[in-house]
C-alpha positions as CSV (number, residue, x, y, z in Angstrom):
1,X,63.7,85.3,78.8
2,X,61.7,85.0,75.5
3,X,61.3,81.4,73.8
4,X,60.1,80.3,70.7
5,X,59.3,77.3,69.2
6,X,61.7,75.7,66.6
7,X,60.9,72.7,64.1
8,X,63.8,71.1,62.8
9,X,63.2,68.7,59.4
10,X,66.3,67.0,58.5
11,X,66.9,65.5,55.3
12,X,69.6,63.7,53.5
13,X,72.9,65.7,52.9
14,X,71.9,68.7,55.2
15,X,68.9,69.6,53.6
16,X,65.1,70.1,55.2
17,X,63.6,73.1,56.6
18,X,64.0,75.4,59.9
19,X,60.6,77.0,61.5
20,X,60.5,79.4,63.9
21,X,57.4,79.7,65.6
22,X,55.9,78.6,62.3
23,X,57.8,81.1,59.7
24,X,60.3,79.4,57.7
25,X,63.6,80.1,58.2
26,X,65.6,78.2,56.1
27,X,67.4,80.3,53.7
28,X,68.3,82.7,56.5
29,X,70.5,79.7,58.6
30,X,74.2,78.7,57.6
31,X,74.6,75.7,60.7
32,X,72.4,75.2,63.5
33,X,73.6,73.3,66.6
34,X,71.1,72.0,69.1
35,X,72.2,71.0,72.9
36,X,70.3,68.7,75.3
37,X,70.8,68.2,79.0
38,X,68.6,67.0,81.3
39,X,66.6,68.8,83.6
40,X,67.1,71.7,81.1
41,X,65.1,73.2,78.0
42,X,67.3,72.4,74.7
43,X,69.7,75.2,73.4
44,X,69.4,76.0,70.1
45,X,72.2,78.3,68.5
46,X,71.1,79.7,64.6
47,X,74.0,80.4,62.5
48,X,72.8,83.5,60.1
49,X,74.4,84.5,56.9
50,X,75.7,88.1,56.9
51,X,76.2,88.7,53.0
52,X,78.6,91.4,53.3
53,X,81.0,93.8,55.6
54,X,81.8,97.0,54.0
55,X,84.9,99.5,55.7
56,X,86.1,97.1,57.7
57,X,88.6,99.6,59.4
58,X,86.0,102.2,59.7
59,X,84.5,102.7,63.8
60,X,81.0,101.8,62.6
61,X,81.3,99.4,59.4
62,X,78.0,99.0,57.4
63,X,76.9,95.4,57.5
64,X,74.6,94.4,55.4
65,X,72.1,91.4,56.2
66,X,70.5,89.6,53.5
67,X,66.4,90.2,53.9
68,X,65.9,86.3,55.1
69,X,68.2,86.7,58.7
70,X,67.1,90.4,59.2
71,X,63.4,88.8,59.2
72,X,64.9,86.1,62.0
73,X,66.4,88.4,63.7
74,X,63.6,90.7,64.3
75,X,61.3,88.0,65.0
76,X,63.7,87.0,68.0
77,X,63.8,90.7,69.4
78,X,66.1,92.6,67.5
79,X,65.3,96.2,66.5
80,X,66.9,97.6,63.6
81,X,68.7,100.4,63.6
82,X,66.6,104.2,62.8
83,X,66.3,105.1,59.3
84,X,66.9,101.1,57.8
């Protein structure tokens, strides 16, 4: 399994910054919930923002991701789809 490296600033009110492996993330996270148990790595789960759902009753709806979480999400080992 691939792992990166998060950095987590907290600041009053929910603000402060998000790094993964040293490329801020911040505008790309909604919520981000972090689980510890020992003997185990931590957990981290990223909540991204997806702007916009387009024909929702359509088989294959277009989804459009604001340029911030596509950036995360390729950096975590997603490949976009031919022709985006």
């Amino acid at each position: 399994m691939k792992t990166n490296k998060i950095t987590i600033n907290s600041g009053p009110l929910g603000t402060g910054t998000i790094h993964l492996d040293d490329t801020d993330i911040s505008n790309a996270v909604r919520g981000i919930d972090v689980r510890l148990r020992p003997g185990d790595f931590p957990e981290v789960t990223l909540e991204l923002g997806v702007t916009e759902i387009y024909r929702l009753s359509a088989e294959e709806p277009d989804v459009l991701i604001d340029g911030h979480v596509r950036d995360v999400l390729i950096k975590l080992g997603w490949t976009p789809p031919q022709g985006d």
